[in-house]
N, CA and C of each residue as an Amber inpcrd file, in Angstrom:
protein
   261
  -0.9420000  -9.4010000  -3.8590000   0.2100000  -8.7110000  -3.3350000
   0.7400000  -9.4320000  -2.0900000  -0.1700000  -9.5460000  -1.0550000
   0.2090000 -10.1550000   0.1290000   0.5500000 -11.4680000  -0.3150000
   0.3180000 -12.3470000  -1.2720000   1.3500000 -13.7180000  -1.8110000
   2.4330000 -13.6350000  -2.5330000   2.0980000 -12.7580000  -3.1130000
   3.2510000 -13.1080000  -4.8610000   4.4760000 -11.8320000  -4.7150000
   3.8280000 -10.3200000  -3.9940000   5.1050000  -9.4420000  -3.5150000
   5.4630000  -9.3870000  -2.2700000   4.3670000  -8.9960000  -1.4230000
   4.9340000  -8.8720000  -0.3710000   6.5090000  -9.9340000   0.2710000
   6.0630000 -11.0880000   0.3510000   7.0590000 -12.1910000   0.9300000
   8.6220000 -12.1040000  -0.4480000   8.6100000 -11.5020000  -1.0810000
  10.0110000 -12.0040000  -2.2960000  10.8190000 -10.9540000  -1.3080000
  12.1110000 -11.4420000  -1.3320000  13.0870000 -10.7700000  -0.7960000
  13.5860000  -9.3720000  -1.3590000  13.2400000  -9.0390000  -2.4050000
  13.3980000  -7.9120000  -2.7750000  12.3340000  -6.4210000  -1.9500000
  11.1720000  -6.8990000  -1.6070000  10.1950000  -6.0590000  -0.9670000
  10.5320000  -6.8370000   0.3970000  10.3280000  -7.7690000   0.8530000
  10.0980000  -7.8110000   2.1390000  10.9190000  -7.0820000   2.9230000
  12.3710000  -7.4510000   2.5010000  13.5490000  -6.4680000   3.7130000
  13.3520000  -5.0400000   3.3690000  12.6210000  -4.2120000   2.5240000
  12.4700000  -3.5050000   2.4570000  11.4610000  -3.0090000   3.5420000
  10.3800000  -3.2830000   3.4480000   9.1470000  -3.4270000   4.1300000
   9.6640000  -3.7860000   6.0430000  10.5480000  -4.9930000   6.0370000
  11.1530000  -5.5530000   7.5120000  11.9040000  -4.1600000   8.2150000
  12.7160000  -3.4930000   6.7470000  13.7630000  -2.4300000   8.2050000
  13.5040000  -0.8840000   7.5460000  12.0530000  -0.9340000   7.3180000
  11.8060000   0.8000000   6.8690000  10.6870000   1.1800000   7.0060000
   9.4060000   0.1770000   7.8040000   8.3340000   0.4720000   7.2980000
   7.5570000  -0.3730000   9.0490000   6.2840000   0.4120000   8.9120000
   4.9970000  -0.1980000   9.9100000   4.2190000  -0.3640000   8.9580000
   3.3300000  -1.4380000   8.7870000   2.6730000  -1.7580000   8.2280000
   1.2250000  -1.6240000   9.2150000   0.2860000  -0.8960000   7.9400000
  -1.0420000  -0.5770000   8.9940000  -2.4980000  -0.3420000   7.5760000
  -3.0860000  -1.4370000   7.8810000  -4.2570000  -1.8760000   6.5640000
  -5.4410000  -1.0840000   6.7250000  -6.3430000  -0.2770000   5.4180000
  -7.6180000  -0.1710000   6.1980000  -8.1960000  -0.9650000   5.2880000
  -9.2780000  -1.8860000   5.4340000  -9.8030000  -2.7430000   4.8260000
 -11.1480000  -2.1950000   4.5420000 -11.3860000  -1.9660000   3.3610000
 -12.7040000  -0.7580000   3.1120000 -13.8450000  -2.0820000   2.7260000
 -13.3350000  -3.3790000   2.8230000 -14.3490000  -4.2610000   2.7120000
 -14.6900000  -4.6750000   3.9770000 -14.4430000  -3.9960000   5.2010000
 -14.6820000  -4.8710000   5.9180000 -15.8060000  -5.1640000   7.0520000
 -16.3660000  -5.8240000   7.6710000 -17.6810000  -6.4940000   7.5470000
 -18.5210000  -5.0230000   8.5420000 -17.6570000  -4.8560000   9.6890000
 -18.5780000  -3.7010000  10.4550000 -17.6320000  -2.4580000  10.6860000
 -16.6460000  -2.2410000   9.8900000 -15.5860000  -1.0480000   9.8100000
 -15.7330000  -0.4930000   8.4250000 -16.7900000  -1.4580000   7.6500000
 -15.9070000  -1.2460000   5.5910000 -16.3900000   0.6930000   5.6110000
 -17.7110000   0.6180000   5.7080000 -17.7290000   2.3080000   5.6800000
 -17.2220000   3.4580000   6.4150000 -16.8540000   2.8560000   7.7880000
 -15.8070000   3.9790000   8.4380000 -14.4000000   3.9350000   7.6700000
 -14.0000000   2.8150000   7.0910000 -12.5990000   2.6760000   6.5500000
 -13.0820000   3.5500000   5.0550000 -13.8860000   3.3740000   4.1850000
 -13.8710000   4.0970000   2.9620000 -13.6390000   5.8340000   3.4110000
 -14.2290000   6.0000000   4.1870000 -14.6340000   7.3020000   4.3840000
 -12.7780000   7.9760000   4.6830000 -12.4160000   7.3030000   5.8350000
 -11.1490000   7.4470000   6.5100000 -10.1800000   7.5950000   5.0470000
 -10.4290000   6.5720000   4.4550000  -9.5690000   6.5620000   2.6590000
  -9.8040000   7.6040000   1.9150000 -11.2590000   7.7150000   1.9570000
 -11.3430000   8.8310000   1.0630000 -10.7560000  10.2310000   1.6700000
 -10.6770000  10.0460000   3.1840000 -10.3080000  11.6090000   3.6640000
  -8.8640000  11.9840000   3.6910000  -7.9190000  10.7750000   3.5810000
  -6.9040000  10.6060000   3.0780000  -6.1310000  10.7870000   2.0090000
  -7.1240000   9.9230000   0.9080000  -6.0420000  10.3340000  -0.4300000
  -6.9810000  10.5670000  -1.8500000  -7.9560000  11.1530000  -1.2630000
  -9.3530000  11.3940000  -2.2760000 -10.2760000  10.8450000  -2.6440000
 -10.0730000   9.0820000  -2.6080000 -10.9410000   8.6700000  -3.7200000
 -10.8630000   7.1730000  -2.5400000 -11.9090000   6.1230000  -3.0850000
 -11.6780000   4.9830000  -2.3870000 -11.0050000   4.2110000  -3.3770000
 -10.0990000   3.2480000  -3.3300000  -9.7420000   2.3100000  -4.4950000
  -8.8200000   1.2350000  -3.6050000  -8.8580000  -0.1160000  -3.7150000
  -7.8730000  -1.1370000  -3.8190000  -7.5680000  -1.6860000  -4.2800000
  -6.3320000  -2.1100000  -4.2270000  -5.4740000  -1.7800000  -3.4770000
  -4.1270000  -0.7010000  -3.7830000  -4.4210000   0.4420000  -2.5970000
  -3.9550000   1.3090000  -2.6760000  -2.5920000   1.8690000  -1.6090000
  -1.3770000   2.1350000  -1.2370000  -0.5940000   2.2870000  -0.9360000
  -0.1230000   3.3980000  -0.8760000  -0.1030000   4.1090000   0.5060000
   0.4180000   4.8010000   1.3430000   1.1870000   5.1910000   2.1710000
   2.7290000   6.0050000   1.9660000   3.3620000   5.8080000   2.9430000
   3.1850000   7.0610000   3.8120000   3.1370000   7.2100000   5.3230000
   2.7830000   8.5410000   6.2580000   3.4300000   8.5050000   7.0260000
   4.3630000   9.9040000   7.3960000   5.0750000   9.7720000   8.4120000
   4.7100000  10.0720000   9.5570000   4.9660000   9.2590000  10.7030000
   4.1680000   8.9000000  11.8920000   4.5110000  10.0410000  12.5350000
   5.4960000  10.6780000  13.0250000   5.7130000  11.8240000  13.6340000
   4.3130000  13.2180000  12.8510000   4.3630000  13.4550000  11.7250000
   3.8640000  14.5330000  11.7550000   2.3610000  13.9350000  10.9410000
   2.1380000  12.7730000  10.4570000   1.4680000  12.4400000   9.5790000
   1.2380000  12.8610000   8.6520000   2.1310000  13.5810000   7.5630000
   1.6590000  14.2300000   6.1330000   2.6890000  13.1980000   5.6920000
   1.6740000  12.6680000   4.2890000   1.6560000  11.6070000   2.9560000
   3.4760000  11.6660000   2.4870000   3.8530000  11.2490000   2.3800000
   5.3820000  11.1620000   2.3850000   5.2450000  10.4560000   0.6420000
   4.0810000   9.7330000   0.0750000   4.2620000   8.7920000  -1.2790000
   2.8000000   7.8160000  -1.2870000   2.2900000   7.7030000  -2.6250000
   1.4200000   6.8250000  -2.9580000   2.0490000   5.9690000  -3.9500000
   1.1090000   4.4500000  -3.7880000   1.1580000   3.8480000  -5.3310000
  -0.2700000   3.1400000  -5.1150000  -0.5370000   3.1900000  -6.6090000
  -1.9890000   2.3630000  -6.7000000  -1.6800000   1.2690000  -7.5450000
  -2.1340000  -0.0160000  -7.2660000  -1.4030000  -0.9840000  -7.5900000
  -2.2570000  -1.1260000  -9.1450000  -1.5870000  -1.3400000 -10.1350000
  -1.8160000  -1.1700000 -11.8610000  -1.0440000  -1.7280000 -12.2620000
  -1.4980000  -2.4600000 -13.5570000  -0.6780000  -2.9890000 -14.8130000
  -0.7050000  -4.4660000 -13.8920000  -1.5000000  -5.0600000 -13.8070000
  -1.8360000  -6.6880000 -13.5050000  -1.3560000  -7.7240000 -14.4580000
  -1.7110000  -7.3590000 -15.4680000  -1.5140000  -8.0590000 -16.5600000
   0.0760000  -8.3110000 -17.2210000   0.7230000  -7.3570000 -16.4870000
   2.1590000  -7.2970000 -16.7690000   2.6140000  -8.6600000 -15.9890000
   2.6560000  -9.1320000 -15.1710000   2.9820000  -9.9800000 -14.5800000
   3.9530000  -9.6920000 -12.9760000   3.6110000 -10.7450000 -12.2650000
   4.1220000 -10.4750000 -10.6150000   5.3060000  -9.7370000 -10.3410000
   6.1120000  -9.7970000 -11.5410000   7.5190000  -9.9680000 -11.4730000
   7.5530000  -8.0430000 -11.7760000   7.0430000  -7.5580000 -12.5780000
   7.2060000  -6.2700000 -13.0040000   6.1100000  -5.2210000 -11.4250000
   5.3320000  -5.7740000 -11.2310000   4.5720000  -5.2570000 -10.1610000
   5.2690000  -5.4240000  -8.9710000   6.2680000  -6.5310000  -8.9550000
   7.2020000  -6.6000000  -7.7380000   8.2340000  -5.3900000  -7.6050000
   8.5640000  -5.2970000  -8.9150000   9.5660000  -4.0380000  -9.3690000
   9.2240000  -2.6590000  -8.9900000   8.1950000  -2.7150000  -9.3720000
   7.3090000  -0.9410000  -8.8940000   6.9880000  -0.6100000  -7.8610000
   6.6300000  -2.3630000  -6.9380000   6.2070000  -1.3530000  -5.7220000
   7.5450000  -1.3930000  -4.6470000   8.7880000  -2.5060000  -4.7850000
  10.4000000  -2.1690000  -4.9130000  10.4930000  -0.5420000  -4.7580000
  10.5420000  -0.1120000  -6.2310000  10.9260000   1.2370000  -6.4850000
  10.3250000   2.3090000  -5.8380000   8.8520000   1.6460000  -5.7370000
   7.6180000   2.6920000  -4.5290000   8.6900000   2.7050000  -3.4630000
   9.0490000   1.4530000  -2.5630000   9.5500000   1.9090000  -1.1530000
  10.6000000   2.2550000  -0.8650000  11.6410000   2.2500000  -2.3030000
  13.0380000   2.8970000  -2.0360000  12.9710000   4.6100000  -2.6000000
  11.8410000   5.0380000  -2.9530000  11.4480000   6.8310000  -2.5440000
  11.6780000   7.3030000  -1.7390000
């Protein structure tokens, strides 16, 4: 995602004038189990890569997407998560 969608101009200006971007990395080396836990208390379950949008003022879940259908190719996964951030 962070190569093949994030940077295409169709998501990025999306992402540039609508969005904070803020990662929890549930792999990660001395945070991975405070971050699963934090995920799971969030949106139920642990899974990546998973996508969340929260609004910062009140923090209730405003939209999810869980990123699926790999096999479709970059171009259709670019499309969905597009359509994720114009919700």
């Amino acid at each position: 995602m962070e190569e093949q969608v994030f940077p295409s101009p169709a998501v990025a200006e999306l992402l540039t004038n609508g969005y904070v971007e803020a990662r929890i990395h549930t792999d990660h080396r001395e945070l991975g189990e405070q971050n699963r836990t934090l995920q799971k208390d969030m949106v139920g379950f642990v899974s990546a890569p998973y996508y969340l949008i929260v609004d910062p003022a009140t923090g209730k879940k405003l939209a999810e997407h869980k990123l699926e259908g790999v096999s479709d190719g970059w171009d259709q996964i670019r499309d969905k998560f597009a359509a994720f951030l114009r919700r």
